[in-house]
Backbone bond lengths (Angstrom), bond angles and torsions (degrees), N, CA, C in turn:
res aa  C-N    CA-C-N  psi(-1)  N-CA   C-N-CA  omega(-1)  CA-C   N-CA-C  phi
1 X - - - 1.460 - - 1.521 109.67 -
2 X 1.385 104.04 131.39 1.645 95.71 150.98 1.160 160.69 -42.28
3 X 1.529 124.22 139.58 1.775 97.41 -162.26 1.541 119.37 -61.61
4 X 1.142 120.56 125.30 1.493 118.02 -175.14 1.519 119.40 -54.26
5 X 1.613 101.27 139.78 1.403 105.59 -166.36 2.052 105.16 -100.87
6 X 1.404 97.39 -10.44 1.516 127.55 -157.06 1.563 114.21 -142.54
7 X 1.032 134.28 103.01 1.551 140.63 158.05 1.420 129.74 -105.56
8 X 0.632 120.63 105.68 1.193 127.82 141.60 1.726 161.44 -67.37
9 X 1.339 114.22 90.17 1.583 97.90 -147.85 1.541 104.28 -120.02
10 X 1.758 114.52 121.55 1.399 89.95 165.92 1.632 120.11 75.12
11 X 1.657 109.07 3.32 1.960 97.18 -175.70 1.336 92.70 -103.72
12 X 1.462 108.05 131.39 1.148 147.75 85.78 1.931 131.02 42.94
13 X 1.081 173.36 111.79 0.955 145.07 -178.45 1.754 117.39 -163.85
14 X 1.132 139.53 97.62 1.490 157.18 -166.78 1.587 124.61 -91.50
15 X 1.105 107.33 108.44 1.258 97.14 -176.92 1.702 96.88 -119.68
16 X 1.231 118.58 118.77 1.384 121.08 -168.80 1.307 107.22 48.44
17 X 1.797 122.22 -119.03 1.143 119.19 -157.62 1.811 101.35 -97.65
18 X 1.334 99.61 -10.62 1.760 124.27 -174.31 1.578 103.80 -60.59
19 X 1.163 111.38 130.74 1.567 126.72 179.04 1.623 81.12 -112.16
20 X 1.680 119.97 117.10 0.914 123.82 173.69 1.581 114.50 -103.84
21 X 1.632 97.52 -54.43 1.518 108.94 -179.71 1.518 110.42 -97.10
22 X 1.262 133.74 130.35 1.256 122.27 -131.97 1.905 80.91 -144.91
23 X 1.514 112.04 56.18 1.755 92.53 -178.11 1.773 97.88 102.57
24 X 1.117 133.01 41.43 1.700 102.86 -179.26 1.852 106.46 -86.32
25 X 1.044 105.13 135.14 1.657 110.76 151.64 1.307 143.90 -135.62
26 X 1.617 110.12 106.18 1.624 123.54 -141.10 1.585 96.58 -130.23
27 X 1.225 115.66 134.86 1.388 125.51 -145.36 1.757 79.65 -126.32
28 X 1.339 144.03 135.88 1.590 135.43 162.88 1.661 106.95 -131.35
29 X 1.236 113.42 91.61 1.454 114.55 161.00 1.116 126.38 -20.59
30 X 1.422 130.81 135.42 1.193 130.46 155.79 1.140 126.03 -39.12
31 X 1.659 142.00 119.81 1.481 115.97 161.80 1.594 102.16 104.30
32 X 1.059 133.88 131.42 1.765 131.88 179.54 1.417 119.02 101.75
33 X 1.048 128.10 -124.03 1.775 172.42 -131.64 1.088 135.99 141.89
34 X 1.083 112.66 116.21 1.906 123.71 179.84 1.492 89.81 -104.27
35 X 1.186 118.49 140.31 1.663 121.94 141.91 1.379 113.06 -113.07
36 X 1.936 87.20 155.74 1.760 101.25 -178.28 1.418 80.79 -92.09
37 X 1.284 124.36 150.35 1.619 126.34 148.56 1.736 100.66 -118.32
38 X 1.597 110.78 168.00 1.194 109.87 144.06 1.400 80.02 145.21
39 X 1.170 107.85 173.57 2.194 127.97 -158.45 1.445 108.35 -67.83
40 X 1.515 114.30 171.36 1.316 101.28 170.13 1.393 131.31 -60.18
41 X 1.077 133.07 148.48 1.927 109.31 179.13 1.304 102.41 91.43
42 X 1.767 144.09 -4.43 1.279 101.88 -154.61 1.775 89.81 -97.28
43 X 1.176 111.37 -0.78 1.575 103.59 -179.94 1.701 111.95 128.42
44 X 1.548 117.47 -8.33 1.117 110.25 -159.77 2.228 114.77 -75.00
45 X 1.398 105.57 -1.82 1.443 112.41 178.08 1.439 105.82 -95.40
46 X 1.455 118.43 -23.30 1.129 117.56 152.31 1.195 147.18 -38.89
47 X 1.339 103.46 -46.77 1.431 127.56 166.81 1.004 127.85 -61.56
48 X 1.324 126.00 -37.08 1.234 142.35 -161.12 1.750 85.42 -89.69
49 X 1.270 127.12 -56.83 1.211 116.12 -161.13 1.277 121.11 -78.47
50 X 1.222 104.54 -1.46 1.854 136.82 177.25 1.539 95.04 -69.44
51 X 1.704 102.05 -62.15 1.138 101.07 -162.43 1.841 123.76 -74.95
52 X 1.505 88.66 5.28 1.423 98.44 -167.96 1.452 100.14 -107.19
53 X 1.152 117.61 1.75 1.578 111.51 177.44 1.639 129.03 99.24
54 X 1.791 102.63 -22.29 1.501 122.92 -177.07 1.532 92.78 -75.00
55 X 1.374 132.73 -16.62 1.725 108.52 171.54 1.369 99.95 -128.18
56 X 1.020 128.75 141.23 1.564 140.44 -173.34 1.908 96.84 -88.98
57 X 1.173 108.65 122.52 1.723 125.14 -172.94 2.035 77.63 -74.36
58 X 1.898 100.98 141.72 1.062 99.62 173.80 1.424 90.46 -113.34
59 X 1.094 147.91 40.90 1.349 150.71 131.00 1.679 118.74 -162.14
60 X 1.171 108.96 -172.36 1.657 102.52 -156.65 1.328 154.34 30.82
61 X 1.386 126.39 -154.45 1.369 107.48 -139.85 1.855 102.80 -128.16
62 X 1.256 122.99 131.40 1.376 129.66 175.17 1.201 131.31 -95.06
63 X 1.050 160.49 34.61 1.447 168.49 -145.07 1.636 124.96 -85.07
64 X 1.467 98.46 107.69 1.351 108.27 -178.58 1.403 115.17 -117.33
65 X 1.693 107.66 114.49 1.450 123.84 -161.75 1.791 111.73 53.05
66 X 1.100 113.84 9.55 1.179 123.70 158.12 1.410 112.72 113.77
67 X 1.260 127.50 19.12 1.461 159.00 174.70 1.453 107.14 -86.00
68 X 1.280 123.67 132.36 1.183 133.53 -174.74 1.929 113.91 -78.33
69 X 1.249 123.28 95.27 1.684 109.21 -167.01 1.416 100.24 -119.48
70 X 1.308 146.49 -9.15 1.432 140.60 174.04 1.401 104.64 -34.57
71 X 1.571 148.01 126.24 1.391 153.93 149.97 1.244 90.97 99.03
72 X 1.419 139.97 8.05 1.518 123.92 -173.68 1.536 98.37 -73.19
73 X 1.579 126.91 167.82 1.123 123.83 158.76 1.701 129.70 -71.93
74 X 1.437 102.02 155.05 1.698 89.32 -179.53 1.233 113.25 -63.30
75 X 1.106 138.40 -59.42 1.362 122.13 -169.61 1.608 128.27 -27.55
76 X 1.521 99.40 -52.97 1.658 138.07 166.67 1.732 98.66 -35.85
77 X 0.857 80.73 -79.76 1.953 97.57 -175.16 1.535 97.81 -42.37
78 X 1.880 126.22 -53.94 1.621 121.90 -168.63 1.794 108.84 -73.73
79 X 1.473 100.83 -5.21 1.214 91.29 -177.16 1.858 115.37 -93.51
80 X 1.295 89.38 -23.82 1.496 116.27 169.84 1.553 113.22 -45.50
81 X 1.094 123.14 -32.58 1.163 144.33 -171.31 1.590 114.24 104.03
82 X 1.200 131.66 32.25 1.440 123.36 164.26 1.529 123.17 -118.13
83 X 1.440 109.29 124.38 1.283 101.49 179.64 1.578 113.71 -111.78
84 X 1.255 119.65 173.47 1.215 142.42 -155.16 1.593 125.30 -107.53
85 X 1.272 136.05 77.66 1.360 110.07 -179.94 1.944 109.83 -114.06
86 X 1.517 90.76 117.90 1.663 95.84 179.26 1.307 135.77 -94.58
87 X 1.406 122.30 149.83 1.467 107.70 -164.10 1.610 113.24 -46.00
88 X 1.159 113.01 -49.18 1.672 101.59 -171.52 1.587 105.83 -59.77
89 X 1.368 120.94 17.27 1.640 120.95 173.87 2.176 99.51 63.32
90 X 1.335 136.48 -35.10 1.167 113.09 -170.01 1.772 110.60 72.03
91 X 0.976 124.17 10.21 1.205 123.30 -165.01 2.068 96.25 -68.53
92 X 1.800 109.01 150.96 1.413 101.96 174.00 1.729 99.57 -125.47
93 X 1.972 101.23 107.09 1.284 123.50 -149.38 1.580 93.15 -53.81
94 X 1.720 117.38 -61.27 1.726 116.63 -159.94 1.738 112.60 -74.75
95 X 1.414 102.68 11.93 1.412 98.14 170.31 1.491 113.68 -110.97
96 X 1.567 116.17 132.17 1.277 106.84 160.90 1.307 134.04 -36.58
97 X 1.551 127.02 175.23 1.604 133.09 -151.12 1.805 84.17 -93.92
98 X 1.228 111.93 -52.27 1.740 103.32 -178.97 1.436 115.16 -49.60
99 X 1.530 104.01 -55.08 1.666 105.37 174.60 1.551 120.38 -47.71
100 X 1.097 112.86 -37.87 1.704 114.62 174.21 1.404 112.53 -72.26
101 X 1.032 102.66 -28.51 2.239 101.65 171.18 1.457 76.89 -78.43
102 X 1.017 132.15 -115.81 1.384 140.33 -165.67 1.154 102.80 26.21
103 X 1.637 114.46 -69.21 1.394 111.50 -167.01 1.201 134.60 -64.49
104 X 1.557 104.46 -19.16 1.544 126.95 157.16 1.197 135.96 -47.15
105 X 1.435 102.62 -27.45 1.396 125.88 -150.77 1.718 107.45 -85.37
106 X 1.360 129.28 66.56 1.271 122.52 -144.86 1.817 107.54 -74.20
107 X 1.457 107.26 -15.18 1.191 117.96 165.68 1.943 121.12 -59.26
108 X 1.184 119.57 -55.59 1.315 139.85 148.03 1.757 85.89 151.00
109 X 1.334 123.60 -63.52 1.411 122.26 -158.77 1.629 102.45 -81.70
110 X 1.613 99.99 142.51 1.644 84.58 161.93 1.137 128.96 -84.20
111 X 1.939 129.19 158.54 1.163 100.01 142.41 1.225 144.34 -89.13
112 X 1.415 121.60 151.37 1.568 129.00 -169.60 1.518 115.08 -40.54
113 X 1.661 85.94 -74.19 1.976 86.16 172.17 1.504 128.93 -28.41
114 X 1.375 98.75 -35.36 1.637 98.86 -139.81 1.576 89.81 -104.44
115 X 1.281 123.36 -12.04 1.820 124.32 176.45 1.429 95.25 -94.76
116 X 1.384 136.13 -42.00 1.548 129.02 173.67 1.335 118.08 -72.46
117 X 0.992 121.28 -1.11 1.489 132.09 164.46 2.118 97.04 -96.71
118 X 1.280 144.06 -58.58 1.159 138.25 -178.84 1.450 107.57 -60.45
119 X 1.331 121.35 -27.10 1.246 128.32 -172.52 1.638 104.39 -72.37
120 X 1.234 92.21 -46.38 2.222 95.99 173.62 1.471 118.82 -56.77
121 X 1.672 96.87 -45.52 1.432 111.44 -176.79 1.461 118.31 -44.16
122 X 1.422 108.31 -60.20 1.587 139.14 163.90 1.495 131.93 -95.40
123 X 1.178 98.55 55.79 1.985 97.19 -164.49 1.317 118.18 -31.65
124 X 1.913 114.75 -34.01 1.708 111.47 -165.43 1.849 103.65 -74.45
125 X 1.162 114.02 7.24 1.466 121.37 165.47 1.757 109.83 -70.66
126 X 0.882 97.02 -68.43 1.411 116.25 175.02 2.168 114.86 -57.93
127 X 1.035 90.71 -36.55 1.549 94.65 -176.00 2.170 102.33 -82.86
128 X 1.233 88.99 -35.61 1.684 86.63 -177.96 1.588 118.58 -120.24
129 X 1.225 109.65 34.94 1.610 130.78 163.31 1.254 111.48 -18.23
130 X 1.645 112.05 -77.21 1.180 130.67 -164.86 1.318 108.69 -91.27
131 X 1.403 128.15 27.07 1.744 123.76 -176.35 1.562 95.77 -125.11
132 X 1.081 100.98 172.48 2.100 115.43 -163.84 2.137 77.14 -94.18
133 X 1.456 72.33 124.07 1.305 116.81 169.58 2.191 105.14 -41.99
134 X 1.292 87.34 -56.29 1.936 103.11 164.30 1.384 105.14 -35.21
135 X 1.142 119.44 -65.70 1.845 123.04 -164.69 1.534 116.27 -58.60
136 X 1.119 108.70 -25.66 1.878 122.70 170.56 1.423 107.81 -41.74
137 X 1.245 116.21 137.41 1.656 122.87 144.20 1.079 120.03 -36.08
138 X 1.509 119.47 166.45 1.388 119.22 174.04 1.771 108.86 -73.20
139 X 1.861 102.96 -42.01 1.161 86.25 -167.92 2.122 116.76 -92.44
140 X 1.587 92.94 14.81 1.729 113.65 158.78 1.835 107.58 -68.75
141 X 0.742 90.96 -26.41 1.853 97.05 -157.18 1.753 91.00 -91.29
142 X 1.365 117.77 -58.94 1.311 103.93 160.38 1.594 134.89 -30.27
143 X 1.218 104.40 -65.14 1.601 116.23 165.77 1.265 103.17 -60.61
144 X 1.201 145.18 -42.09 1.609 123.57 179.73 2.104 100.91 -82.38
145 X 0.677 143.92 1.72 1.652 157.40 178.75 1.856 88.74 -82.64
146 X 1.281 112.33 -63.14 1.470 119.28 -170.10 2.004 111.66 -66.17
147 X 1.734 81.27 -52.19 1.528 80.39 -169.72 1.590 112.28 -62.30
148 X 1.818 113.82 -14.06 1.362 98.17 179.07 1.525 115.88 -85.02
149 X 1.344 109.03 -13.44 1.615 112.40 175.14 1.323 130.77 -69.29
150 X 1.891 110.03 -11.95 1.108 117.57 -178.04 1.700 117.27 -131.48
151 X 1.722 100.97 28.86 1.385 117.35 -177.38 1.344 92.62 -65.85
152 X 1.430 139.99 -52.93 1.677 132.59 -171.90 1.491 89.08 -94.36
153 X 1.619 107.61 167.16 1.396 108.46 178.14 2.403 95.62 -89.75
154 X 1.622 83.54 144.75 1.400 95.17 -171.31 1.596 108.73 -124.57
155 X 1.236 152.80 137.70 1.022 163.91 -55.26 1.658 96.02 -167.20
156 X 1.633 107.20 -57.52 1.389 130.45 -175.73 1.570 97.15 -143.37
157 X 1.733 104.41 160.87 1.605 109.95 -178.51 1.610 80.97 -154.78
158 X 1.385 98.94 122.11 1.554 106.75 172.29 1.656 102.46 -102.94
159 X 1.053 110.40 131.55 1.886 115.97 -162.38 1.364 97.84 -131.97
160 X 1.340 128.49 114.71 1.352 127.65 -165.55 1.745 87.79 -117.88
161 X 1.658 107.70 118.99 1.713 121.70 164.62 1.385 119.16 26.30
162 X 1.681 99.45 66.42 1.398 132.27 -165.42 1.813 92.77 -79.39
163 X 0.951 126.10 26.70 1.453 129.69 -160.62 1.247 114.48 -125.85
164 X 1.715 108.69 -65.22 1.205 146.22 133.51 1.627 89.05 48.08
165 X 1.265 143.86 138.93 1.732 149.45 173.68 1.682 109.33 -3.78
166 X 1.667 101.37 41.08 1.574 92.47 159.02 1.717 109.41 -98.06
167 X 1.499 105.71 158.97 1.491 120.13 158.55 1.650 112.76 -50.62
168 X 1.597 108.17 116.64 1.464 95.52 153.29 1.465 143.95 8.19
169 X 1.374 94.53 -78.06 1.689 110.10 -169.46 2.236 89.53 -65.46
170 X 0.841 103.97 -43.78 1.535 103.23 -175.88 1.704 117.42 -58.44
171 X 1.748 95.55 -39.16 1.639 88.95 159.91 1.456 126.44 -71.86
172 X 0.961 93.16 -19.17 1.759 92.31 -167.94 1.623 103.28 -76.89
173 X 1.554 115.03 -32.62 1.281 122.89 -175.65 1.653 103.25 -82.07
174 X 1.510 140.63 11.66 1.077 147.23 -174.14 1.658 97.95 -121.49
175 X 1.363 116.27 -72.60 1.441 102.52 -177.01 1.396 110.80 -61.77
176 X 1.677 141.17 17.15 0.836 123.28 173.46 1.786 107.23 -110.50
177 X 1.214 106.17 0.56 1.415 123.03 -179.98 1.106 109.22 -111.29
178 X 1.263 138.10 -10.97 1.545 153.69 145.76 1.715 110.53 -64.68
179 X 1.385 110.47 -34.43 1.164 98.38 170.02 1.420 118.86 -92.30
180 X 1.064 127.55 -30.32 1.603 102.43 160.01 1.651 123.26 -68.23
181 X 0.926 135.06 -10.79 1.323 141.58 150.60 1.139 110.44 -41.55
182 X 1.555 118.32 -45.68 1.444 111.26 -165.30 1.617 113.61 -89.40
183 X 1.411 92.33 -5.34 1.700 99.83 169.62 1.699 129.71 -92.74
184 X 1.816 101.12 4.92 1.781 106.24 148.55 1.028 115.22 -84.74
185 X 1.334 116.81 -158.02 1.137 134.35 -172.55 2.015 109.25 -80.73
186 X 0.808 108.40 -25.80 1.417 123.47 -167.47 1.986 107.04 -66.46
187 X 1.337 124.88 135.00 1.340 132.89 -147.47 1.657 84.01 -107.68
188 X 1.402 147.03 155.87 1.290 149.22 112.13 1.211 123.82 -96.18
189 X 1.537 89.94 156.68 1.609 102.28 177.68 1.865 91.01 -129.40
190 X 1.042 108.94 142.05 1.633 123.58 -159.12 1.401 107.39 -145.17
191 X 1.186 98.05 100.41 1.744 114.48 177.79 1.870 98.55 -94.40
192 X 1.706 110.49 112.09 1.351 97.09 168.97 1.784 100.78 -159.27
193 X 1.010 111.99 161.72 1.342 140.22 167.86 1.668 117.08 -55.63
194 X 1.201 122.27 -81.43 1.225 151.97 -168.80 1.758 109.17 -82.74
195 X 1.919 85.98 84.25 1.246 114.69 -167.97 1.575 105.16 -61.37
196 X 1.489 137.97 -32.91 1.340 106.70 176.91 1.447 106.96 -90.60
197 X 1.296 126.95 36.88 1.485 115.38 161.97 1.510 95.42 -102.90
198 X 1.774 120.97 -38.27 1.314 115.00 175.22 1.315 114.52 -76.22
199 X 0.793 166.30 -95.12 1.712 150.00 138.94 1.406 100.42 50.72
200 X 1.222 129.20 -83.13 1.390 143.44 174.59 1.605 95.73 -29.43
201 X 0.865 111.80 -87.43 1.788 133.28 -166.71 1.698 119.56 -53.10
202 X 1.209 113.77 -13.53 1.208 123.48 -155.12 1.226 125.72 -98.40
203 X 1.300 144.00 117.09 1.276 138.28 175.24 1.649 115.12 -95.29
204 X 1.643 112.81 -32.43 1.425 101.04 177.07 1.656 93.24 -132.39
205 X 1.383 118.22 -178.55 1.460 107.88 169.11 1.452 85.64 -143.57
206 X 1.467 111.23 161.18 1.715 115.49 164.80 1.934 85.26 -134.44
207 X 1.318 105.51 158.03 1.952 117.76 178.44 1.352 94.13 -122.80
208 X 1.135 110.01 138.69 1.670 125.31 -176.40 1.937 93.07 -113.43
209 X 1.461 98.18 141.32 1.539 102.98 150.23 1.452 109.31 -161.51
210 X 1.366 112.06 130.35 1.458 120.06 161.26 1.776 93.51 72.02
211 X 1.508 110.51 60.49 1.536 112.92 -172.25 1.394 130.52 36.97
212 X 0.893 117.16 48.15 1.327 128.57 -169.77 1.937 111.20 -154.46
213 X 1.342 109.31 150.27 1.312 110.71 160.76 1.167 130.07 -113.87
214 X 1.369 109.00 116.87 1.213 134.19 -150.25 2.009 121.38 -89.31
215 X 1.298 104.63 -31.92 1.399 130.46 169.42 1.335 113.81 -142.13
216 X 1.393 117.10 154.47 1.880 133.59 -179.48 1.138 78.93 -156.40
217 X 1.221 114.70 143.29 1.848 153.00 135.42 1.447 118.30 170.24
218 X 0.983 113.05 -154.46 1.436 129.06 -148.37 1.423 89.81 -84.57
219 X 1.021 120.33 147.34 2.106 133.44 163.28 1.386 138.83 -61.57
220 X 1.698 77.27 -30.01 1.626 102.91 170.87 1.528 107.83 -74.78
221 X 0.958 104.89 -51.98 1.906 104.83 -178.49 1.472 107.55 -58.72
222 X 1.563 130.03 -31.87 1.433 116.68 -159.29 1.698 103.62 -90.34
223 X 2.253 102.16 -25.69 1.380 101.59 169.85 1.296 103.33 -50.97
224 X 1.181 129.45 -76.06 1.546 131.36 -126.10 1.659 90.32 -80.97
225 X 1.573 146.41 -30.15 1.265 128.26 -165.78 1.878 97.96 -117.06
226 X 1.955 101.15 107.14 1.148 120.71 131.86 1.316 139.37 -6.57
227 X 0.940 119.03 -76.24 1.717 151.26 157.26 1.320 100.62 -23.45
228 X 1.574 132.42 -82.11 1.244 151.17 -155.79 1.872 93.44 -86.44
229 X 0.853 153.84 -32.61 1.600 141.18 131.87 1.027 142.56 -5.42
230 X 1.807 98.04 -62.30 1.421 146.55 160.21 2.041 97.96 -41.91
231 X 1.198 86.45 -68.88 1.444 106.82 -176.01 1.534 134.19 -57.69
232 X 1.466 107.28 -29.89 1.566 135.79 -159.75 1.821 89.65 -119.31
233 X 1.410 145.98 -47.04 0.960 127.72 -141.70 2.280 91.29 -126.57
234 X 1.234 89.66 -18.14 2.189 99.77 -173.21 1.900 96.75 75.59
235 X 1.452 132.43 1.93 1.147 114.32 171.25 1.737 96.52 -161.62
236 X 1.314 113.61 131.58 1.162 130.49 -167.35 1.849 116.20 -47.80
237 X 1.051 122.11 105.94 1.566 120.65 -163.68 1.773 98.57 -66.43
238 X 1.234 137.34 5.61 1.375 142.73 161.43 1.422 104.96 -40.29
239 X 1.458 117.58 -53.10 1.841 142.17 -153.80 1.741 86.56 -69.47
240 X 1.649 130.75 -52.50 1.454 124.17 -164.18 1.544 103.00 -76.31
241 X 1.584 125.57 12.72 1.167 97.12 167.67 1.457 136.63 -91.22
């Protein structure tokens, strides 16, 4: 494995009276895609928001590049270099698609290169600039959710079920823009459902159940064996493709 860019050891996680994260320990390589898999409920949006600072871990330990970040604030954490994209996308409906990069833009100006390169990635960025952010598709609003997370270059991008009630043709045009993503420098962690988009994308996988992590290894091993699916998920992840 790669040297870890992300640890996780042992946290913990409370939401009111809810024991959500119950012990997680999630190791994320430098460099690639890790996916969380595992059912609804088993904790895996948790994590992500654990790891983002919006829930304070009521025990254990967070480590980014080997920096202590469990309870840090979000800001702290986005400045760190990790950004955030959540299922409800965060999208801000009465502002145009530029204004929402804009707001991303923690530098104030963009750079050229690096928005004409996101602009290829995601053309409906580029095609609906100047229109209210509201009028977008669901799976437009996705791609503008992503493209604002990676307007500066970011370190890690936690992307929670970037898939989530899109059209086909829209996934296919996402994991294929996810995969050149995964060919900078920039690390994901990819919480999703719709195992041959994760399959596709994936360099390691960990399976969550009942707050906890339940399996780590390689993606390739959990694609190709049935059996251990069977085993790791109680119904063959073949059916989410």
């Amino acid at each position: 494995m790669a040297d870890p860019l992300l640890t996780l050891s042992g946290v913990h996680t409370h939401i009111g009276p809810y024991h959500i994260l119950q012990g997680v320990d999630l190791v994320v390589p430098r460099g690639g895609v890790s996916v969380l898999l595992g059912r609804n409920g088993a904790g895996k949006s948790t994590t992500l928001r654990t790891i983002m600072g919006l829930l304070k871990p009521s025990r254990g330990e967070i480590r980014f590049d080997g920096r202590l970040i469990g309870g840090t604030p979000t800001p702290a954490i986005s400045r760190a270099g990790i950004a955030y994209v959540p299922e409800n996308m965060g999208v801000f409906s009465d502002l145009t698609v530029g204004e929402n990069m804009q707001l991303a833009a923690t530098q104030g100006a963009f750079d050229a290169t690096r928005l004409s390169w996101i602009k290829a990635l995601f053309p409906p960025i580029a095609t609906f600039w100047e229109k209210p952010a509201g009028t977008l598709s669901g799976g437009q609003k996705q791609m503008l959710a992503v493209a604002r997370a990676i307007i500066e270059p970011r370190r890690l991008i936690l992307i929670d079920e970037p898939s989530k009630g899109l059209a086909p043709a829209i996934v296919t045009a996402m994991t294929r823009a996810l995969g050149e993503l995964k060919e900078t420098d920039t690390t994901i962690l990819l919480v999703e459902q719709n195992f041959a988009m994760a399959s596709a994308l994936g360099d390691t996988v960990s399976v969550m159940d009942d707050g906890r992590v339940v399996h780590a290894g390689d993606m390739a091993e959990l694609s190709g064996d049935a059996g251990m699916q069977e085993r790791l998920m109680g119904l063959s992840l073949e059916v989410h493709q």
